[in-house]
C-alpha positions as CSV (number, residue, x, y, z in Angstrom):
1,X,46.4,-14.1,-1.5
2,X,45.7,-10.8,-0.6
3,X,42.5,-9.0,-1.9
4,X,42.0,-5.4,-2.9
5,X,38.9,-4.0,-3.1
6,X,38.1,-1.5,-5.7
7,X,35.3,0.8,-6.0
8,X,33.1,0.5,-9.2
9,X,32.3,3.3,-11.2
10,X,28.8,4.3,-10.8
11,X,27.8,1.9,-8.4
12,X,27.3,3.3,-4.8
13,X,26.5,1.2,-1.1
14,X,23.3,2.6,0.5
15,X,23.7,1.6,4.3
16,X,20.8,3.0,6.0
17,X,17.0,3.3,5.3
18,X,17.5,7.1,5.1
19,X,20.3,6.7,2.2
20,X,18.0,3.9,0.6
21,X,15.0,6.3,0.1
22,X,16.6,9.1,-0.9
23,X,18.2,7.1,-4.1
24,X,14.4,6.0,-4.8
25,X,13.8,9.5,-5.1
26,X,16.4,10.0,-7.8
27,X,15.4,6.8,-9.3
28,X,11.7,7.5,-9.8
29,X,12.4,11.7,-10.0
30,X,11.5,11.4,-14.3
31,X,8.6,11.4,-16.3
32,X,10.2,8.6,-18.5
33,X,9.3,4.7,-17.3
34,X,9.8,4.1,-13.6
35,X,9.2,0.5,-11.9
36,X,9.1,-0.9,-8.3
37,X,9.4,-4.8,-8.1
38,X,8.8,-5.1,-4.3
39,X,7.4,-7.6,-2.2
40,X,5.2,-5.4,-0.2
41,X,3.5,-2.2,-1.0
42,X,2.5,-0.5,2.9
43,X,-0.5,2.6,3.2
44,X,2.2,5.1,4.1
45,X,4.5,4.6,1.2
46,X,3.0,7.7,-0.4
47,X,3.8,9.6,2.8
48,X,7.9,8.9,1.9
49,X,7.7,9.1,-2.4
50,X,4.7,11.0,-3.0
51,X,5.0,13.1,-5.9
52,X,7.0,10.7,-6.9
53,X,5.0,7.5,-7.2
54,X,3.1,9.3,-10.4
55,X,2.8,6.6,-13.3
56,X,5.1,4.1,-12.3
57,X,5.2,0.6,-12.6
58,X,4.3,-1.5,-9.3
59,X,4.5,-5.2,-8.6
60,X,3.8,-6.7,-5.5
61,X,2.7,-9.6,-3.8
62,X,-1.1,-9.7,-3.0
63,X,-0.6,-10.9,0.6
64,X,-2.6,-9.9,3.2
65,X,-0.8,-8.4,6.2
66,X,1.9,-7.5,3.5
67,X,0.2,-5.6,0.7
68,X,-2.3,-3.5,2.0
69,X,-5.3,-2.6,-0.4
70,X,-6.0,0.2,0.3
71,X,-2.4,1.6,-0.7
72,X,-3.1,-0.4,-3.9
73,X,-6.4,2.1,-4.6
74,X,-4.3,5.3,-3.8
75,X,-1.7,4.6,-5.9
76,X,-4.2,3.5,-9.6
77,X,-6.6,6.8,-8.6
78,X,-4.1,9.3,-7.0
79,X,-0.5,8.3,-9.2
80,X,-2.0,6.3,-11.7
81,X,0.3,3.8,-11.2
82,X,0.0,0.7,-13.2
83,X,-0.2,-2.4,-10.4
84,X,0.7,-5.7,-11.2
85,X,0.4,-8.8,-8.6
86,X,2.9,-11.8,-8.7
87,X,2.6,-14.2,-5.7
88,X,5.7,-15.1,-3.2
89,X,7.7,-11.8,-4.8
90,X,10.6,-11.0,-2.6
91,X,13.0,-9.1,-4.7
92,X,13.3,-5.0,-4.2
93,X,14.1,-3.2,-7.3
94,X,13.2,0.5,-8.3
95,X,14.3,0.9,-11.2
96,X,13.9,3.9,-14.2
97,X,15.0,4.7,-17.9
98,X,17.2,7.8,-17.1
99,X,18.1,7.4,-13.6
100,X,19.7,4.8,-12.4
101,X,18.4,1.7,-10.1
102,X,18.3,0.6,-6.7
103,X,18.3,-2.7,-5.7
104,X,18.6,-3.6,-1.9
105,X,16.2,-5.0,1.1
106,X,13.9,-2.3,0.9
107,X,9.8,-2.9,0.4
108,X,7.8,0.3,-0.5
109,X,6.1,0.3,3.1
110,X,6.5,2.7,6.1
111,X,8.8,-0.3,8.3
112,X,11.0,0.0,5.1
113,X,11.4,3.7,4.1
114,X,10.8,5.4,7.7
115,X,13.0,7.1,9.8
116,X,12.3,4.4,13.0
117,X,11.6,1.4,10.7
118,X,13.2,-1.5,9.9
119,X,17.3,-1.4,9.1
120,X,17.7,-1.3,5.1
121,X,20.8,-1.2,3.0
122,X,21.1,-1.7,-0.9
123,X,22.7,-0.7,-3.9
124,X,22.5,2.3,-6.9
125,X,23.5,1.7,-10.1
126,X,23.7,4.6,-11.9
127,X,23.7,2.5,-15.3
128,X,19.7,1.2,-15.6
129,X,20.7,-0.7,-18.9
130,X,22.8,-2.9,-16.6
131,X,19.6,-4.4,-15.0
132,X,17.3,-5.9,-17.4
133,X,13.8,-5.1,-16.0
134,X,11.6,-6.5,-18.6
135,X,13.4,-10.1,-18.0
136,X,12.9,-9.5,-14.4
137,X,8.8,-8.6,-14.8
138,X,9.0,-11.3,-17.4
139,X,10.5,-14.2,-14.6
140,X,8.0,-13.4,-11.8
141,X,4.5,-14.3,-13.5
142,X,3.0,-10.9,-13.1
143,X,-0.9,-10.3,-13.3
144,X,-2.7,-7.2,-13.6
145,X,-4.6,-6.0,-10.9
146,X,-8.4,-6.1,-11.3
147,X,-11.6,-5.2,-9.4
148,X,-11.9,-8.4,-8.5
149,X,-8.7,-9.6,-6.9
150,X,-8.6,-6.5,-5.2
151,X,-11.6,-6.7,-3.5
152,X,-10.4,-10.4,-2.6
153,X,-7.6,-8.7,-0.7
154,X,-9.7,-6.3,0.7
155,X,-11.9,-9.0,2.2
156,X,-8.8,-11.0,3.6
157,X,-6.7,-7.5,4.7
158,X,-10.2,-7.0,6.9
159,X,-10.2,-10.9,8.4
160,X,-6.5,-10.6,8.8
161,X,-6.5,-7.1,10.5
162,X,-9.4,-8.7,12.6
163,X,-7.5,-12.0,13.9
164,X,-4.5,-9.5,14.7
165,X,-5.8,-6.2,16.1
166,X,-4.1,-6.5,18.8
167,X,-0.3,-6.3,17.5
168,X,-1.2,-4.3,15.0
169,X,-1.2,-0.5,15.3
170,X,-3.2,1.8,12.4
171,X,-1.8,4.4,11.5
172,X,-4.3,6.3,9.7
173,X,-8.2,5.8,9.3
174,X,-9.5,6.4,6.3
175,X,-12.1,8.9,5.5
176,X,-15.2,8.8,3.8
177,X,-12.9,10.9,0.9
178,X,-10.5,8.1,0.5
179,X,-13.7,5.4,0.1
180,X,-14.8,7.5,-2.4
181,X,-12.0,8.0,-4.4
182,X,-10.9,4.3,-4.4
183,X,-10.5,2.3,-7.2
184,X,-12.7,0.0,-7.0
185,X,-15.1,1.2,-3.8
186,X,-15.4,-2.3,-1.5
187,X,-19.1,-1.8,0.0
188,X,-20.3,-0.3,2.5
189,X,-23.4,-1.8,4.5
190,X,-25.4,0.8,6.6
191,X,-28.2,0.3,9.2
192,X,-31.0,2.9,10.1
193,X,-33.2,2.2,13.1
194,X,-35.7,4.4,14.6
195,X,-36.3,2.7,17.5
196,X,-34.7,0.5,19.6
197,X,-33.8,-3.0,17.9
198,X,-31.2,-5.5,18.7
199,X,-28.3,-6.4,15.7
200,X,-29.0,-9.5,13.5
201,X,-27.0,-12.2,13.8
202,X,-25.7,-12.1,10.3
203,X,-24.7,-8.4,11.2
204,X,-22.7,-9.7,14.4
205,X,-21.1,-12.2,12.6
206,X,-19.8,-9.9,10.1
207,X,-18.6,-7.1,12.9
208,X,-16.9,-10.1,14.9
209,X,-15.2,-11.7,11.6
210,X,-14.2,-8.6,9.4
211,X,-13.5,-5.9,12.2
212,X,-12.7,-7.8,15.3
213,X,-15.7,-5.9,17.3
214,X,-18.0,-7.9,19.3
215,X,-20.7,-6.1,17.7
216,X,-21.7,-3.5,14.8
217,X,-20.9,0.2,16.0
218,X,-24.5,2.0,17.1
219,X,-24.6,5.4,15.9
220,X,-26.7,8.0,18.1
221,X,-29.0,10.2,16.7
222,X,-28.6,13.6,16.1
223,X,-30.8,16.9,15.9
224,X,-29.3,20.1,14.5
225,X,-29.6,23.0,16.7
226,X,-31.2,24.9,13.8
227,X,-34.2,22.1,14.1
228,X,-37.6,22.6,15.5
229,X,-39.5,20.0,17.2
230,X,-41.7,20.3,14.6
231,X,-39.6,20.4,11.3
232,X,-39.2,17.3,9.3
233,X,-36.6,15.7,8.5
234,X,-34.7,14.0,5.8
């Protein structure tokens, strides 16, 4: 028996990565609803949709070495994305109102969307009624994100980051700016010393457990040129 295939009308075969993100674009390129279903949401995936990521729909499993949190933050305080977190999620939909939807092997993470990452294929429909996204949010047990588990991930993204520093290569630190701007800030624990003192053990403990370092970092001081030997300062 001898089968023919025949192309579908409206449906397309994405083969690469680089085909793959581009239909994302034209998926989430509207103002009307927009949602990823992903299994992993990376820190660069602004860096591929930008612009684009504004006010959609992300759900995502809260997995640490998957999800990173901090990616989480950007995308509620710079895209005011609603996030969503449904454990062991491994579908990849993007999907919008107007413009179609992509459904393929592709997470919303640098490995998935890059130009040297991981190899991706998927599909476009250019028909969104054809996928049913609210049975799909509906199947997967999704949970709003809150300060809470969020800071849980950010506490288990640290330890895991710690156990695994060395296979693991950052690709961007973040600033003070980025701290700031997160949504909800995790804390920050600061030491001054004006003399020479040796780190608690508590203090080691936490450097060696959340950072990987065999001890907390020693700042130097600093004068400003500007300073006088007699100035105070503040």
């Amino acid at each position: 028996m001898k089968t023919v295939n025949q192309p579908l009308e409206g449906v397309v075969i994405l083969p690469n990565s680089t085909s793959v993100r581009r239909k994302v674009k034209t998926v989430f390129s509207t103002k009307r609803r927009k949602v990823a279903v992903v299994a992993f949401v990376g820190q660069d995936a602004e860096t591929y949709l930008g612009k684009y990521l504004r006010r959609a729909e992300i759900y995502c499993w809260p997995r640490a070495g998957g999800t990173n949190p901090h990616a989480i933050q950007d995308l509620r305080s710079k895209f005011g994305c609603k996030v969503y977190f449904a454990d062991k999620l491994h579908m990849k939909v993007f999907w919008s109102r107007d413009r179609g939807c992509v459904i393929g092997s592709a997470n919303l993470t640098n490995n998935a969307l890059g130009e040297n990452g991981l190899k991706e294929a998927g599909v476009f429909l250019a028909d969104s009624s054809l996928v049913k996204i609210d049975q799909i949010i509906k199947s997967i047990g999704a949970r709003p994100v809150t300060d809470s588990t969020l800071l849980k991930l950010i506490d288990e993204h640290k330890s895991y980051y710690a156990k695994n520093r060395p296979q693991l290569v950052r690709k961007r630190s973040r600033s003070f700016l980025d701290w700031y701007d997160s949504i909800p800030r995790e804390s920050w624990k600061l030491g001054w010393f004006s003399e020479h003192a040796e780190f608690s053990r508590t203090a080691t403990q936490i450097a060696r457990k959340q950072y990987g370092l065999k001890e907390p970092v020693k700042l130097r001081s600093w004068v400003s040129p500007r300073m006088t030997p007699s100035s105070p300062s503040h």
